[in-house]
MDTraj code that builds the backbone (N, CA, C; nanometers):
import mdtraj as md
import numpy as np

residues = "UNK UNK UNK UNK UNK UNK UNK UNK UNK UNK UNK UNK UNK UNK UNK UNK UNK UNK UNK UNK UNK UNK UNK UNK UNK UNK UNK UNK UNK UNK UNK UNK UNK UNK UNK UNK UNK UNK UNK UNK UNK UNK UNK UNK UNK UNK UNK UNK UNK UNK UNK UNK UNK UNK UNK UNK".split()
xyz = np.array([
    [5.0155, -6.3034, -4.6814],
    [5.0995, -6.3102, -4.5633],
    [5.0117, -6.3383, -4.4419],
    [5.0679, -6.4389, -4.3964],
    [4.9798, -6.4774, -4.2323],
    [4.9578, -6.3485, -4.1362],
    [4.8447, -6.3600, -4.0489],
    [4.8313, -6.2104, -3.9947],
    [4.9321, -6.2824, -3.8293],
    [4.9627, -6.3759, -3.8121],
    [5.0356, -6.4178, -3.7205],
    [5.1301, -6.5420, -3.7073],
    [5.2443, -6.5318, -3.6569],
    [5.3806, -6.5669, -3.6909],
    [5.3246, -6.7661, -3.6927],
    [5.4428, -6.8031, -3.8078],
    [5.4202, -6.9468, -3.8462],
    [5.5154, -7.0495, -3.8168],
    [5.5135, -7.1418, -3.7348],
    [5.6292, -7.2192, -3.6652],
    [5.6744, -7.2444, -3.7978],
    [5.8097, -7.2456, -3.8041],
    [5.9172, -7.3711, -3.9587],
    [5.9520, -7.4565, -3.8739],
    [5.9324, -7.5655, -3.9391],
    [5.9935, -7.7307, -3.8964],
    [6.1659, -7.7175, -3.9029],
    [6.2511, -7.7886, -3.8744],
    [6.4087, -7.7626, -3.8692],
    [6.4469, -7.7858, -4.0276],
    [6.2994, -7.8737, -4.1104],
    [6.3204, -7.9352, -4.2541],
    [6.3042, -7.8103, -4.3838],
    [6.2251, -7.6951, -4.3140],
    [6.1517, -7.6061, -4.3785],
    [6.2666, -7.5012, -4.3576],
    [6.3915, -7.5214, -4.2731],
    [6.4701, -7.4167, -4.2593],
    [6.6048, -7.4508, -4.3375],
    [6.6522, -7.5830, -4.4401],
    [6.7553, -7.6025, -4.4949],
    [6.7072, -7.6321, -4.6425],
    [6.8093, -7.6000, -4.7251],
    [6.7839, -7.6963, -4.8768],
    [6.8088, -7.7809, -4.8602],
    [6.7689, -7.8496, -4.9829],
    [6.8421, -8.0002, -4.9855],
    [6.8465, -7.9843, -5.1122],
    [6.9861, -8.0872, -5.2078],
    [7.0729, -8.0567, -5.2706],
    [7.1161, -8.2037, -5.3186],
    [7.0339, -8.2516, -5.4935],
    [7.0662, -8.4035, -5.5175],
    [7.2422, -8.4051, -5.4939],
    [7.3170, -8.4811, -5.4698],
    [7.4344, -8.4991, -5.4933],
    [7.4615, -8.5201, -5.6748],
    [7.3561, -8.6034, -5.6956],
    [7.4011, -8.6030, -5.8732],
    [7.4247, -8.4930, -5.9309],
    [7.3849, -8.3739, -5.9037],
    [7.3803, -8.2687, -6.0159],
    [7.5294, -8.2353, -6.0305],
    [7.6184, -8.3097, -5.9440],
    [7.7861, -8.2437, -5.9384],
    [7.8220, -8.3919, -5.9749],
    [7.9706, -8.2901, -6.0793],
    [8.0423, -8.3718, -6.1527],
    [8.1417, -8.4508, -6.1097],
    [8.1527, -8.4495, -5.9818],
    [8.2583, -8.5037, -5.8978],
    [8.2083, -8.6126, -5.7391],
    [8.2812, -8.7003, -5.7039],
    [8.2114, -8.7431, -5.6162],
    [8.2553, -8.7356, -5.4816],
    [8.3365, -8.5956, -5.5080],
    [8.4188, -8.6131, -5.3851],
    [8.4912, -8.4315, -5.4099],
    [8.4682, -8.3271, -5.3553],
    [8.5347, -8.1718, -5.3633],
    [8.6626, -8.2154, -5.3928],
    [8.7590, -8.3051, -5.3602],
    [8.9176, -8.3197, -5.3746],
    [8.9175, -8.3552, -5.5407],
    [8.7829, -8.3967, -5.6198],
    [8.8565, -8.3963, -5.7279],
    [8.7714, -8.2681, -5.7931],
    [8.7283, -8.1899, -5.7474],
    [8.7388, -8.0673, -5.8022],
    [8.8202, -7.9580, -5.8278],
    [8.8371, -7.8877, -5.9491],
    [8.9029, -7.7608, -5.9359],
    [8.8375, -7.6662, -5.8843],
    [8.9973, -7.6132, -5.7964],
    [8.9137, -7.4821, -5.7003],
    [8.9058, -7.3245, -5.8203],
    [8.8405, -7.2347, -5.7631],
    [8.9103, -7.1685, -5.8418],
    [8.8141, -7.0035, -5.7874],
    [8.8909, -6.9215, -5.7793],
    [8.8668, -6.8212, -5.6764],
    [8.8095, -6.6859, -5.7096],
    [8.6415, -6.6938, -5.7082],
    [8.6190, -6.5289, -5.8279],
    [8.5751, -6.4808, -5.6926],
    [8.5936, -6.3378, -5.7106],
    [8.5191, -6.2424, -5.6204],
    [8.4312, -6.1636, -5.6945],
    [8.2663, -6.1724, -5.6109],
    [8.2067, -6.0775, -5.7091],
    [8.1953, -5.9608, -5.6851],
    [8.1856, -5.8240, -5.7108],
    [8.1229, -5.7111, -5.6962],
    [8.2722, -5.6671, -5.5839],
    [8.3430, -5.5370, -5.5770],
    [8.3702, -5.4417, -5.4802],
    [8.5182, -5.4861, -5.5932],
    [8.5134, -5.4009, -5.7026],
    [8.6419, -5.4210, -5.8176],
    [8.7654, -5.2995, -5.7033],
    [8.7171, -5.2181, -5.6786],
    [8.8183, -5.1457, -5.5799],
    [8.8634, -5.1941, -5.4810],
    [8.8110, -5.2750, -5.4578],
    [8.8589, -5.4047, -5.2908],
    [8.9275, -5.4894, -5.3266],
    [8.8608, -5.5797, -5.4270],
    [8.9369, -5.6768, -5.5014],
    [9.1098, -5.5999, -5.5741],
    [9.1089, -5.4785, -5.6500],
    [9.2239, -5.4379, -5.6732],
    [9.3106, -5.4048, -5.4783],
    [9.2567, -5.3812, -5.4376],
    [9.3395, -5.3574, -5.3222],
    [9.4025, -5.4760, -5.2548],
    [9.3101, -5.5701, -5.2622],
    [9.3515, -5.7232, -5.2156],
    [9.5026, -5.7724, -5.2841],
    [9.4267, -5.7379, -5.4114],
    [9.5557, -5.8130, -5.4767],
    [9.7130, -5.7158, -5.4800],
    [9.7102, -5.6058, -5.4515],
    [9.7814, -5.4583, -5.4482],
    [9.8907, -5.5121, -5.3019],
    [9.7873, -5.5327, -5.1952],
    [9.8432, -5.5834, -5.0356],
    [9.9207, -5.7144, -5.1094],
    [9.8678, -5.8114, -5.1482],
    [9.9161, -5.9436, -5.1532],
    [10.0215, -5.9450, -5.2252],
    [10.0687, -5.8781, -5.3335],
    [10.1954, -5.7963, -5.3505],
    [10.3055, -5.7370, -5.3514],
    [10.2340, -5.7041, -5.2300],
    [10.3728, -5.6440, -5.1656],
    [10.4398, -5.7044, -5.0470],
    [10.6370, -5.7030, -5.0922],
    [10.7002, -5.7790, -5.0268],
    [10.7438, -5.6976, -4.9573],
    [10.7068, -5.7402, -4.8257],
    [10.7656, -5.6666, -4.6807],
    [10.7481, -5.7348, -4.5579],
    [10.7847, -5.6693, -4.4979],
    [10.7988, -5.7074, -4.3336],
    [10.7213, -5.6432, -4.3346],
    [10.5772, -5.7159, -4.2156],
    [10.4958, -5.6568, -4.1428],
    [10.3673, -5.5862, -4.2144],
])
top = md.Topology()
chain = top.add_chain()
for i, resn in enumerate(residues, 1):
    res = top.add_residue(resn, chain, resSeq=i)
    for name in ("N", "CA", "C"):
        top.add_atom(name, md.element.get_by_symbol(name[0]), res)
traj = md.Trajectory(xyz[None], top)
C-alpha cells in the first residue's frame, strides 16, 4: 500500500465491458426477470404488501 494518496485517471475509475459476451444486441430483446438476493423476511413482506387489495 502507497504510504501516500494516488491520483486515478477517470479510466482507472470505470469497467469496461466487451459487448460480445451478451446474447442479445439490444436489452429489449432480453428477458427480464426479477431475483432479490438475501433479506427472505423483506422479500416475504414485499410480496405480503403487494397483495393486498386496498385503498391506501
Amino acid at each position: 500500500m502507497p504510504d501516500r494518496p494516488v491520483a486515478l485517471t477517470p479510466d482507472r475509475l470505470r469497467t469496461h465491458c466487451d459487448p460480445a459476451v451478451f446474447p442479445a444486441d439490444s436489452t429489449a430483446e432480453m428477458e427480464s426477470e426479477i431475483v432479490m438476493i438475501g433479506q427472505p423476511r423483506a422479500a416475504k413482506s414485499i410480496e405480503f404488501a403487494l397483495g393486498v387489495v386496498a385503498d391506501g
